[in-house]
N, C-alpha and C positions, 0 to 999 in steps of 0.2 A: 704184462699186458698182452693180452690175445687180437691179432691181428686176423683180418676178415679173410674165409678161405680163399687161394689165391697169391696174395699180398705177404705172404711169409718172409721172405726175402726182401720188401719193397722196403728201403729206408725211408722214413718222414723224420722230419722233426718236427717239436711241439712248437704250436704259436707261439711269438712273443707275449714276454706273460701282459706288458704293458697293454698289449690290442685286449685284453678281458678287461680289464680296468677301463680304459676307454668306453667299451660294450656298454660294459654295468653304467657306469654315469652318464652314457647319452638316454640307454632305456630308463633312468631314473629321472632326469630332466625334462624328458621325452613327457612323462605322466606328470610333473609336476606341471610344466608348460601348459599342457592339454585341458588342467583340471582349471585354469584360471588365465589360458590366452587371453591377450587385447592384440591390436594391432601394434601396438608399440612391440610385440613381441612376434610380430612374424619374422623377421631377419634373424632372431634367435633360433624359431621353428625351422627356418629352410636351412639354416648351417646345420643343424642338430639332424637334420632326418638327411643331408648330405652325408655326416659323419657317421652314422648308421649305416647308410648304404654302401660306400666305403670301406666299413670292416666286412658289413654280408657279403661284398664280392672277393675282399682277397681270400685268396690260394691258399688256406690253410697246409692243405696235403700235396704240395705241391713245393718242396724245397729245391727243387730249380728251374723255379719261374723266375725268366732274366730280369723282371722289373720288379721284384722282392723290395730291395731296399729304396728303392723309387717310391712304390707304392707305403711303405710303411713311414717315409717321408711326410707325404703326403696328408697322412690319417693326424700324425704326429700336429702337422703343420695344423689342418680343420678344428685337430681338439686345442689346444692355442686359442686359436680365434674365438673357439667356441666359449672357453673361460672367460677372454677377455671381454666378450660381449653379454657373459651373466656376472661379468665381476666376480670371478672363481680365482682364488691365489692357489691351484693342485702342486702338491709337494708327495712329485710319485719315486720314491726311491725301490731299490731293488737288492736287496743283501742275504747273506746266508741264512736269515732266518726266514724270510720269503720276503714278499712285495707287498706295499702300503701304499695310499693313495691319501692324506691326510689332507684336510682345509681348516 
């Protein structure tokens, strides 16, 4: 992988693979919501565009931001809520063949 001039030297590590899977299914929910909101569904809406905004701000390239695992807490905690409140059972595991997010 080629790193931006500069940056040769700079260690990063990769996001957590979980925070993409998070991504994906809030921007998937995001358009499903959208296409067929009621009110009964704005508490769904404002968790869901919290938990988006959330992963846009954390520090990808940034592996020593002191509140890393704070923040990734955090995200962990909104996408929870977020299932619980669309009625989502997420069964995200993580193993040497890669990552799954199954319902």
């Amino acid at each position: 992988m080629m790193k931006p001039r500069g940056l040769e030297n700079e260690k990063t590590s990769p996001p957590p693979p979980q925070i993409g899977c998070y991504q994906g299914f809030a921007f998937a929910w995001r358009c499903l919501l959208h296409s067929c909101a009621t009110e009964k569904d704005s508490k769904k809406m404002k968790v869901l565009e919290s938990l988006i905004g959330m992963i846009q701000k954390f520090p990808y390239d940034d592996p020593t931001y002191d509140k890393l695992h704070e923040d990734l807490d955090r995200i962990r905690g909104k996408f929870k809520q977020l299932c619980s409140l669309l009625n989502v059972q997420p069964d995200f595991k993580i193993s040497a063949e890669g990552s799954g997010l199954a319902f």
